[in-house]
Each structure stands twice: as structure tokens, then as C-alpha cells.
py3Dmol code that shows the C-alpha trace and the ligand (Angstrom):
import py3Dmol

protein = """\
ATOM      1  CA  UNK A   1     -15.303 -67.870  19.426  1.00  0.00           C
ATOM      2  CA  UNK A   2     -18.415 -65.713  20.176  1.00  0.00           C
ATOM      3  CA  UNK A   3     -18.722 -62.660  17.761  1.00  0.00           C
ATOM      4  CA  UNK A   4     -17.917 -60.646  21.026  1.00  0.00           C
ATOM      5  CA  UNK A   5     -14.660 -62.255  21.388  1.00  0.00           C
ATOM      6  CA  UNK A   6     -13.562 -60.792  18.009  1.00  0.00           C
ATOM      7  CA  UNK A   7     -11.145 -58.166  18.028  1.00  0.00           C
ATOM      8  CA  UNK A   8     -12.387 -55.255  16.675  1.00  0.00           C
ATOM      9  CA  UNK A   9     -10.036 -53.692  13.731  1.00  0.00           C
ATOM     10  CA  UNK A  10      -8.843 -50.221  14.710  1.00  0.00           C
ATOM     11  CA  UNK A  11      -8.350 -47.591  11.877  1.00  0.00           C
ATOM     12  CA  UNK A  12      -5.175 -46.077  10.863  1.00  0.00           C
ATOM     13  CA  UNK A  13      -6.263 -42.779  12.073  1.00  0.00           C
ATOM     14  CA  UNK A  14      -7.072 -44.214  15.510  1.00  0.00           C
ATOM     15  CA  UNK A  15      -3.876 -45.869  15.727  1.00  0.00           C
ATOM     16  CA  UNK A  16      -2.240 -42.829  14.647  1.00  0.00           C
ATOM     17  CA  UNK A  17      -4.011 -40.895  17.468  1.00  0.00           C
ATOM     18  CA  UNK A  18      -2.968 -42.966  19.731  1.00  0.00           C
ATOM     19  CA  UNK A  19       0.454 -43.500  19.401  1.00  0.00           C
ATOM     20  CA  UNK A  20       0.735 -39.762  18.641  1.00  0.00           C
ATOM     21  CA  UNK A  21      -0.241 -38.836  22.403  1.00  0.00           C
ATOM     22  CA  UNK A  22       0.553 -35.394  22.677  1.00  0.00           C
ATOM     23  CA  UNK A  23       2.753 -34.928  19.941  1.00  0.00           C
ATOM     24  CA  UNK A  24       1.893 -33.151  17.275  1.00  0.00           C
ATOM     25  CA  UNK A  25       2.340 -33.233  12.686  1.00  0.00           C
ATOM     26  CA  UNK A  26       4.579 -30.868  11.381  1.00  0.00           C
ATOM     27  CA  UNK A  27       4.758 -30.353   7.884  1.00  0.00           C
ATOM     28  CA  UNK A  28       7.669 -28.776   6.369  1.00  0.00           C
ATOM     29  CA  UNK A  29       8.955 -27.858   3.111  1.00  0.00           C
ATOM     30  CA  UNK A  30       9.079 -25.035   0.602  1.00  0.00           C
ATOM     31  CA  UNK A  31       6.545 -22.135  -0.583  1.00  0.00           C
ATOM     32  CA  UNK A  32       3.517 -23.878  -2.785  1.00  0.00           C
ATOM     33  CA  UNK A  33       4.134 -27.214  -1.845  1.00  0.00           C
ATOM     34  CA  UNK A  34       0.576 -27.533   0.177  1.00  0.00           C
ATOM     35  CA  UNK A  35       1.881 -27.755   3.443  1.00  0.00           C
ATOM     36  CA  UNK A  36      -1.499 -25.829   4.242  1.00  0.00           C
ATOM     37  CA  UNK A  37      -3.985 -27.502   1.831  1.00  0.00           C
ATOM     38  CA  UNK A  38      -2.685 -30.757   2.913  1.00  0.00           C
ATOM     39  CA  UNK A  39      -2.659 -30.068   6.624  1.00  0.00           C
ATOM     40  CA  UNK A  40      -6.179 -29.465   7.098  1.00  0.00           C
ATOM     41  CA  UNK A  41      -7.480 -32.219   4.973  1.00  0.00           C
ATOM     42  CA  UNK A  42      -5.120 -34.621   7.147  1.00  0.00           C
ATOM     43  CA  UNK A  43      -6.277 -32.208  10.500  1.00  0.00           C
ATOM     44  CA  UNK A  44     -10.041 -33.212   9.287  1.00  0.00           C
ATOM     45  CA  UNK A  45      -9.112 -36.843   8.849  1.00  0.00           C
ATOM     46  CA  UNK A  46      -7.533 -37.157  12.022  1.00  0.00           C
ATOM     47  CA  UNK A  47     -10.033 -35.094  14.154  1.00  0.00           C
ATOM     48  CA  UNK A  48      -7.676 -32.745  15.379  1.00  0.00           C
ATOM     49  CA  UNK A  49      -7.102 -29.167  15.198  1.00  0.00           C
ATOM     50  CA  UNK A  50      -5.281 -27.508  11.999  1.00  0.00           C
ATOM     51  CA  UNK A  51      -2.975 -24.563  12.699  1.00  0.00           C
ATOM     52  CA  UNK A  52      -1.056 -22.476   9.857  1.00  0.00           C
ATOM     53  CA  UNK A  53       1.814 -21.415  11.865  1.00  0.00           C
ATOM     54  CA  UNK A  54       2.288 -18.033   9.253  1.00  0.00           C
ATOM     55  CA  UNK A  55      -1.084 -17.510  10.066  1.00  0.00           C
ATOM     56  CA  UNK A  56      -0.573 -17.217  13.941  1.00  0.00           C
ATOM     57  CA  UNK A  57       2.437 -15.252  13.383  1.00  0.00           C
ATOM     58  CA  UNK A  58      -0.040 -12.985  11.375  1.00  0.00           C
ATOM     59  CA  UNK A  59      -2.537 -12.616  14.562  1.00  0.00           C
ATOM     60  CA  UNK A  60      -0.002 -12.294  17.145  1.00  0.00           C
ATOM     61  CA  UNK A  61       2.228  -9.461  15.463  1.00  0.00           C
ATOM     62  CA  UNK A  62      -1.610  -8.432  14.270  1.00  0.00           C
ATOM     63  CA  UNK A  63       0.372  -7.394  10.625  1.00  0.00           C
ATOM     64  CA  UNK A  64       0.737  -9.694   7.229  1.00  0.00           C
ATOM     65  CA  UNK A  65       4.199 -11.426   6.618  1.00  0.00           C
ATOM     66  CA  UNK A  66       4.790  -9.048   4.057  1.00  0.00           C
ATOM     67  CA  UNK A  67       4.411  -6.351   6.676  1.00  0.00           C
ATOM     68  CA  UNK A  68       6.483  -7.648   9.140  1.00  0.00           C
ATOM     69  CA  UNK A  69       9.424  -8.393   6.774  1.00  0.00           C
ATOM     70  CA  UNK A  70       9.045  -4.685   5.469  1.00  0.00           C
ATOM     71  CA  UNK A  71       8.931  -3.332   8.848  1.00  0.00           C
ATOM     72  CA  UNK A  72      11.470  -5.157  10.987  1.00  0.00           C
ATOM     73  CA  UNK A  73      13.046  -7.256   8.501  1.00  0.00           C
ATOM     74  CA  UNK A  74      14.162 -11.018   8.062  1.00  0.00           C
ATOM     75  CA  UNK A  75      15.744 -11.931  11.784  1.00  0.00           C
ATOM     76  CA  UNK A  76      12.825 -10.509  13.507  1.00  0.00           C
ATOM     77  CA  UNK A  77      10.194 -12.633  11.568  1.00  0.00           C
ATOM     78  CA  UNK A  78      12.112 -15.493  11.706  1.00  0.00           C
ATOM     79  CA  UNK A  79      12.506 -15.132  15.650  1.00  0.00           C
ATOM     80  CA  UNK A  80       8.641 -14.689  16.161  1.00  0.00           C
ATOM     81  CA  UNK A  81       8.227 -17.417  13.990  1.00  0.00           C
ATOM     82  CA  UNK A  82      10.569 -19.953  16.411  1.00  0.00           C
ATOM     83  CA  UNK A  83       7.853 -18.516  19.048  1.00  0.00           C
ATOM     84  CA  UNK A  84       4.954 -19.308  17.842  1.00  0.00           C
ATOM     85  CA  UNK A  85       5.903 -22.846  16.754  1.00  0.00           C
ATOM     86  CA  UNK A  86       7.958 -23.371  20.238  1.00  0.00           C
ATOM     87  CA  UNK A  87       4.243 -22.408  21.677  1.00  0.00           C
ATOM     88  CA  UNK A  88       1.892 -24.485  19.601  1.00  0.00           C
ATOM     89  CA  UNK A  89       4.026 -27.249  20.118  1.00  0.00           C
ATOM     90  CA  UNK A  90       3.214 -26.889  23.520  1.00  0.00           C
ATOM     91  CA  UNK A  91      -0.292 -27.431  22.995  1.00  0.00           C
ATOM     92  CA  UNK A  92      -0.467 -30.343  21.315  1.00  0.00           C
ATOM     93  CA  UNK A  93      -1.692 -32.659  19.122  1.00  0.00           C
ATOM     94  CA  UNK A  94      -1.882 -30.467  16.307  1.00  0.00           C
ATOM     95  CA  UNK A  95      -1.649 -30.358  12.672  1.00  0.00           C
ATOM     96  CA  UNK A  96       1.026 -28.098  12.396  1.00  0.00           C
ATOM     97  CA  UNK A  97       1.802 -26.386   8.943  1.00  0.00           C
ATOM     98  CA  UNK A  98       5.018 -24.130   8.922  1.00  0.00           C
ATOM     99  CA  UNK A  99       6.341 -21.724   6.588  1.00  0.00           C
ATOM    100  CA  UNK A 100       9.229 -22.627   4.270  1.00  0.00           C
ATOM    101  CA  UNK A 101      11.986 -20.990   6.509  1.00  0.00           C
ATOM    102  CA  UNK A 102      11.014 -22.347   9.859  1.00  0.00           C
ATOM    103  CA  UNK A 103      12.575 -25.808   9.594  1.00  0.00           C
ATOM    104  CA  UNK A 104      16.384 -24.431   8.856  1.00  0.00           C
ATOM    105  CA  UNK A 105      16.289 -23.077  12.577  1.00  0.00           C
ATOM    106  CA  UNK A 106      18.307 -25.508  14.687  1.00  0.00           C
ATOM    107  CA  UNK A 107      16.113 -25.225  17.767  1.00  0.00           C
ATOM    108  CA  UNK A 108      13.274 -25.280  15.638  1.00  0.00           C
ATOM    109  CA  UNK A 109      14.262 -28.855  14.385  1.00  0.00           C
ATOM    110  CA  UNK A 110      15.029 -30.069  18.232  1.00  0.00           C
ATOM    111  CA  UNK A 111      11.343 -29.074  18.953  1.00  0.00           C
ATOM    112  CA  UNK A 112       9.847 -30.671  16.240  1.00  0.00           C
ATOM    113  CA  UNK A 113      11.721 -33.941  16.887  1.00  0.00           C
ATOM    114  CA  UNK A 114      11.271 -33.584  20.252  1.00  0.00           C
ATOM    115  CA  UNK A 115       7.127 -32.783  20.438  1.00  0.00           C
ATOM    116  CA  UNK A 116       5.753 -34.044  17.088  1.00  0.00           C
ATOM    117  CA  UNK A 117       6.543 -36.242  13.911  1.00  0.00           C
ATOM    118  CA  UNK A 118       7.761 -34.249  11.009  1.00  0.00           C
ATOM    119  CA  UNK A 119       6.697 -34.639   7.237  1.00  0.00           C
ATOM    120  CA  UNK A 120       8.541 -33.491   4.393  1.00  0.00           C
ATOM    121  CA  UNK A 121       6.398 -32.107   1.371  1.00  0.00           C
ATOM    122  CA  UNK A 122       8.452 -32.718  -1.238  1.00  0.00           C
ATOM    123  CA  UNK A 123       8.202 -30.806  -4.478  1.00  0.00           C
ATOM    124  CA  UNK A 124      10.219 -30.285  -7.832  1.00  0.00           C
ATOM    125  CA  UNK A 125      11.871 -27.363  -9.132  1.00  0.00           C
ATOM    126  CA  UNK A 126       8.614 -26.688 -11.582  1.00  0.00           C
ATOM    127  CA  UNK A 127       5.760 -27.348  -9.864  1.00  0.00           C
ATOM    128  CA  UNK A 128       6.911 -25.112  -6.975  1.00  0.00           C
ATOM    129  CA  UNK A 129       7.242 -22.132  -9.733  1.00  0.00           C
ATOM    130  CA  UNK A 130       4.158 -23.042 -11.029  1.00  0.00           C
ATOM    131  CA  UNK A 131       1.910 -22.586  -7.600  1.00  0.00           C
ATOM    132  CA  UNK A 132       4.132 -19.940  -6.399  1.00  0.00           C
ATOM    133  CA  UNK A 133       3.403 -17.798  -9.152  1.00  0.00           C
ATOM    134  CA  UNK A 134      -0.299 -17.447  -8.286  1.00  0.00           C
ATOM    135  CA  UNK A 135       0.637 -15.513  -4.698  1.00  0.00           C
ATOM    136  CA  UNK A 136       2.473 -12.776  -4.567  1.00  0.00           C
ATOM    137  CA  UNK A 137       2.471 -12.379  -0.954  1.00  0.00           C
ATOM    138  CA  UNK A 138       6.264 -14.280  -0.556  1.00  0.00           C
ATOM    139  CA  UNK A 139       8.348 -11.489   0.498  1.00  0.00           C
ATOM    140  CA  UNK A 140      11.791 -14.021  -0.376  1.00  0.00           C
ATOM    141  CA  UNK A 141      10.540 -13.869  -3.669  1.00  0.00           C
ATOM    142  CA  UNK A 142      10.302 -10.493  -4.573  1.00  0.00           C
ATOM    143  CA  UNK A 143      13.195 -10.291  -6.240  1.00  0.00           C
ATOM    144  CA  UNK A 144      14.331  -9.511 -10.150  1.00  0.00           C
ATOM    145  CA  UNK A 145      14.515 -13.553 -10.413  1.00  0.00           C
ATOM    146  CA  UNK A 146      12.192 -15.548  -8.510  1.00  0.00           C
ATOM    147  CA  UNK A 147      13.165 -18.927 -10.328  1.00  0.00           C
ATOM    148  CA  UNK A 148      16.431 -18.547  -9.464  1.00  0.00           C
ATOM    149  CA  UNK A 149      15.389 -17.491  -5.885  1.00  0.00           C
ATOM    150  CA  UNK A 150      13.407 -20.714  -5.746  1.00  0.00           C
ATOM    151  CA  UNK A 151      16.802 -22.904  -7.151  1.00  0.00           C
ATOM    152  CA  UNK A 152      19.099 -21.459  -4.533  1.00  0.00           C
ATOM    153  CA  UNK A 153      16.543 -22.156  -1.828  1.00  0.00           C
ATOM    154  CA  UNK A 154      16.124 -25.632  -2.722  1.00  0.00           C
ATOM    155  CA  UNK A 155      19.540 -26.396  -2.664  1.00  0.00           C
ATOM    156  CA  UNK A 156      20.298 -24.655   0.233  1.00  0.00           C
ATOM    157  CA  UNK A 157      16.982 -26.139   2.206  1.00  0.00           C
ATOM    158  CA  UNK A 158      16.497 -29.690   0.595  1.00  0.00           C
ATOM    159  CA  UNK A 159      19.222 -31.340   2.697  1.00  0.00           C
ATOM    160  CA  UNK A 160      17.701 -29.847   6.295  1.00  0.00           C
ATOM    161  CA  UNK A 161      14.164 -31.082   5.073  1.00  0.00           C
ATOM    162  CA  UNK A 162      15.454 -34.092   4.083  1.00  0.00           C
ATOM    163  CA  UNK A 163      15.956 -34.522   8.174  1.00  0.00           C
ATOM    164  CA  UNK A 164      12.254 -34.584   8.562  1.00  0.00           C
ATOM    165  CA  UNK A 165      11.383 -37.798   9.753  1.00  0.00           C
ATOM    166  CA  UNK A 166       8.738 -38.692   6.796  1.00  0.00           C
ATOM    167  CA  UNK A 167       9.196 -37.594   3.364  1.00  0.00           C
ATOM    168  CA  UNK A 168       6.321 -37.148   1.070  1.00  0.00           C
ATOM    169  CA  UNK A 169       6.346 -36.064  -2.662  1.00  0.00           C
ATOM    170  CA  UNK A 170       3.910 -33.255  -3.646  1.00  0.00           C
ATOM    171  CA  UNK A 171       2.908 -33.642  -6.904  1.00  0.00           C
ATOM    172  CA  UNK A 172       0.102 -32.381  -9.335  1.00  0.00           C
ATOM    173  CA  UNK A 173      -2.226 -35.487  -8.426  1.00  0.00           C
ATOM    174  CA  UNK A 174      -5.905 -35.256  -6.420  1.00  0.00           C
ATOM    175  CA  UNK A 175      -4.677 -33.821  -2.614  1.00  0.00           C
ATOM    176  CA  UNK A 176      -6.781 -36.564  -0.968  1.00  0.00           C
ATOM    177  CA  UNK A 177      -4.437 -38.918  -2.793  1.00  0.00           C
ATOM    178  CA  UNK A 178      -1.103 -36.879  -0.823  1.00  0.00           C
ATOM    179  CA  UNK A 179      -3.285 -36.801   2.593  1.00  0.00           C
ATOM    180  CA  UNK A 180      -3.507 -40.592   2.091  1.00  0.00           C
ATOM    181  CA  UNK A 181      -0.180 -41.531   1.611  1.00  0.00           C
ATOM    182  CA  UNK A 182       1.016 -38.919   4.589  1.00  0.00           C
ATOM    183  CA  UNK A 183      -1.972 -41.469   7.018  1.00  0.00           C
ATOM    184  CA  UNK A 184      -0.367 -44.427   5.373  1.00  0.00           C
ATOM    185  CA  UNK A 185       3.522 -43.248   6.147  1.00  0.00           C
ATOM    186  CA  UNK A 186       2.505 -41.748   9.606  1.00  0.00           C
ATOM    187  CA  UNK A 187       1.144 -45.233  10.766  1.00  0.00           C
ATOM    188  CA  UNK A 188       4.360 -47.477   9.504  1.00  0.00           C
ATOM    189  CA  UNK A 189       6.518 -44.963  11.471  1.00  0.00           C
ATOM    190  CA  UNK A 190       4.406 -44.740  14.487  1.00  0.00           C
ATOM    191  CA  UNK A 191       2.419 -47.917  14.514  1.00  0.00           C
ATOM    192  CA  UNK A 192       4.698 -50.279  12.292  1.00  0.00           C
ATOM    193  CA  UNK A 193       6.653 -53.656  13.332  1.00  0.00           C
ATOM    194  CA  UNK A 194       9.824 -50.729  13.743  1.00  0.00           C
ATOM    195  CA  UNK A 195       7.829 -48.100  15.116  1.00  0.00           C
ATOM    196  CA  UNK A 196      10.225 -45.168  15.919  1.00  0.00           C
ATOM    197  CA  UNK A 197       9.937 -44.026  19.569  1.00  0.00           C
ATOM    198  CA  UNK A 198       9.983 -40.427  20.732  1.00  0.00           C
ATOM    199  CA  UNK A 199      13.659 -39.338  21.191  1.00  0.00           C
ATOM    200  CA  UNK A 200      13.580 -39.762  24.937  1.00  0.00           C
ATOM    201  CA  UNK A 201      16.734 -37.655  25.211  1.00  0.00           C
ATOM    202  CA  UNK A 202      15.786 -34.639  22.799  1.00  0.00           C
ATOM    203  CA  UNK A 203      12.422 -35.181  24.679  1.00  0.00           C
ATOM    204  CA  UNK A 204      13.670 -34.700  28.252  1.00  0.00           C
ATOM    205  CA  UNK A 205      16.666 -31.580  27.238  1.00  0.00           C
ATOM    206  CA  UNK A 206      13.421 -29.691  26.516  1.00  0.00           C
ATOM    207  CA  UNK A 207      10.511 -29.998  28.840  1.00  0.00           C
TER     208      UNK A 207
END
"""
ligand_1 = """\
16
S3P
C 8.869 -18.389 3.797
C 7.701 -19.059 3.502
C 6.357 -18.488 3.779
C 6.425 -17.455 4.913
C 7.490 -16.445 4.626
C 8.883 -17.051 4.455
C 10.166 -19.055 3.493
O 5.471 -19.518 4.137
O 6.683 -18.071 6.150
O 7.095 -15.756 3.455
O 11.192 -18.642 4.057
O 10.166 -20.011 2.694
P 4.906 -20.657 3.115
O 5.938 -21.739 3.020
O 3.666 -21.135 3.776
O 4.650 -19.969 1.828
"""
view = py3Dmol.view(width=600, height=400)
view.addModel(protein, "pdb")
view.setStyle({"model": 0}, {"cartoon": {"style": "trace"}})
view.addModel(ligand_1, "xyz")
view.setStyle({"model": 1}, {"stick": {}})
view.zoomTo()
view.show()
């Protein structure tokens, strides 16, 4: 066989890209886990555009999160936030980080599964408090006990995050080292011998 002949190896990322089509990542997960950090360093690895769905939520209602909770409360944030993500979904492929609350929305999760592949940053109990502690911007956690704030959530949250379709523990290790093993999980679920195929049905009910 001529040199020419010889397949050329594709990179994960490419193969990722490819079998992605228009769907989109979505990380989920709780406050500090580094659905952010570890969205753009995958965005940058991937070539494709980063979006921090609190920050569009910040531009559209052009107030912080803090001020829109203060203002109009819980229900309303939470709606706007279903809208934004229902819209950037539209435009995918994204990287697609989403605050801690979005996920537990029903129609939120159909969207998701629907228009993207969805991974779970997984953190404990204690390194949560520990990166949480360094923002005080979290309007769920102004209260008399954060720490026990952050236990209720988890137990209330970890089995609807668990539904994500990739699970990946955030831990207190180099983030490059997290962003690899999200490339490495994303390509055995898209590009494995069992690849998963879009839901076709979930995929249909909503375009
Ligand atoms: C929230 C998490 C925040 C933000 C809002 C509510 C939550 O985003 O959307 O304060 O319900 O967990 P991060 O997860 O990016 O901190």
C-alpha cells in the first residue's frame, strides 16, 4: 500500500465534531463545580463557541442574577432561564454551561436530550463549600446556613443530574485533566462501538 492509501487517524475532537452535528454540550451540576471553567477550556479544544447560559440571562434581562432574584423573585428567573437555554439550543453546536437550577426543569431536560449531549460535573459535599465560599453572588445561598443550603440541594438535585447522559467527577486536580476526561467520555458515547443515537422521538416532539 502506497503511503496515500493510508488512512489518516482522525482526532477525538474531530470525531466528536462530527458526530455532534448540530447538537450541542451541556454541562450541568451544582454552584462551584466548574461548569464554566471547564466549558471553555473544552469550547477551545473543540473549536466551538462557549456560552455561560447565567451570563446571557444577565445581558438579556440587562440586570445581575442577584438583581433579578431580588426584583422578581425565584419563578421569574427560573422561567427566563428555560428561555435562554430553549434559544441557544437552537443555535447550535455550543458549549453550553448552565446554572445549578436549570437542569431540575422538566422541559429543560427534554431539550437538552433532545438538542445536545449532557455532562454531569460531579462534585462532593466539601469541595463545593470550599469554591462556593469565594463568590458571594449565589442568591440560594444567602441564607443563615449555606452548608446546609448546599446539603439539601444536593440531595434534592443529585438524582435529576444523575440523568445527564455523561457523568464526570470534579475534583481538586489540574482542569485540563477534567476537560480531558469529559473529550475522552464524549467520544465513547458518541463515537464508541455503542454509540448512543439522538433520541429520534424526543428529537422530533420538539422541532
Ligand atoms: C443557581 C446557580 C447559579 C445561578 C443562580 C441559581 C442554582 O449558577 O444560575 O444563582 O439554582 O443552583 P451557577 O451554577 O453557575 O453558580
Amino acid at each position: 500500500m502506497s503511503d496515500a492509501a493510508l488512512p489518516i487517524p482522525a482526532s477525538l475532537e474531530a470525531d466528536i465534531l462530527s458526530a455532534l452535528g448540530a447538537r450541542s454540550i451541556v454541562l450541568v451540576g451544582m454552584m462551584g463545580v466548574g461548569k464554566s471553567t471547564i466549558g471553555r477550556r473544552m469550547a477551545l479544544r473543540l473549536k466551538l463557541p462557549f456560552v455561560d447560559a447565567d451570563t446571557e440571562i444577565e445581558t438579556s434581562a440587562q440586570m445581575s442574577i442577584p438583581e433579578i432574584f431580588e426584583r422578581h423573585g425565584e419563578s421569574y428567573f427560573r422561567d427566563g432561564e428555560a428561555r435562554v437555554i430553549a434559544r441557544l439550543l437552537d443555535g447550535g453546536p455550543v458549549v453550553l454551561a448552565t446554572g445549578g437550577g436549570a437542569f431540575m426543569r422538566e422541559e429543560t431536560r427534554a431539550r437538552i436530550a433532545a438538542k445536545a449531549v449532557s455532562i454531569w460535573l460531579r462534585a462532593d459535599h466539601d469541595v463545593i463549600m470550599r469554591r462556593v465560599r469565594r463568590r458571594a453572588d449565589r442568591p440560594l445561598l444567602q441564607t443563615a446556613d449555606p452548608e446546609g443550603t448546599v446539603t439539601r440541594l444536593l440531595t434534592e438535585r443529585e438524582p435529576i443530574y444523575g440523568k445527564a447522559d455523561l457523568t464526570i467527577a470534579s475534583r481538586d486536580v489540574p482542569h485540563d485533566r477534567i476537560v480531558e476526561e469529559c473529550i475522552a467520555a464524549l467520544h465513547a458515547h458518541l463515537c464508541g462501538e455503542h454509540a448512543a443515537q439522538p433520541p429520534a422521538d424526543v428529537a422530533s416532539a420538539l422541532r
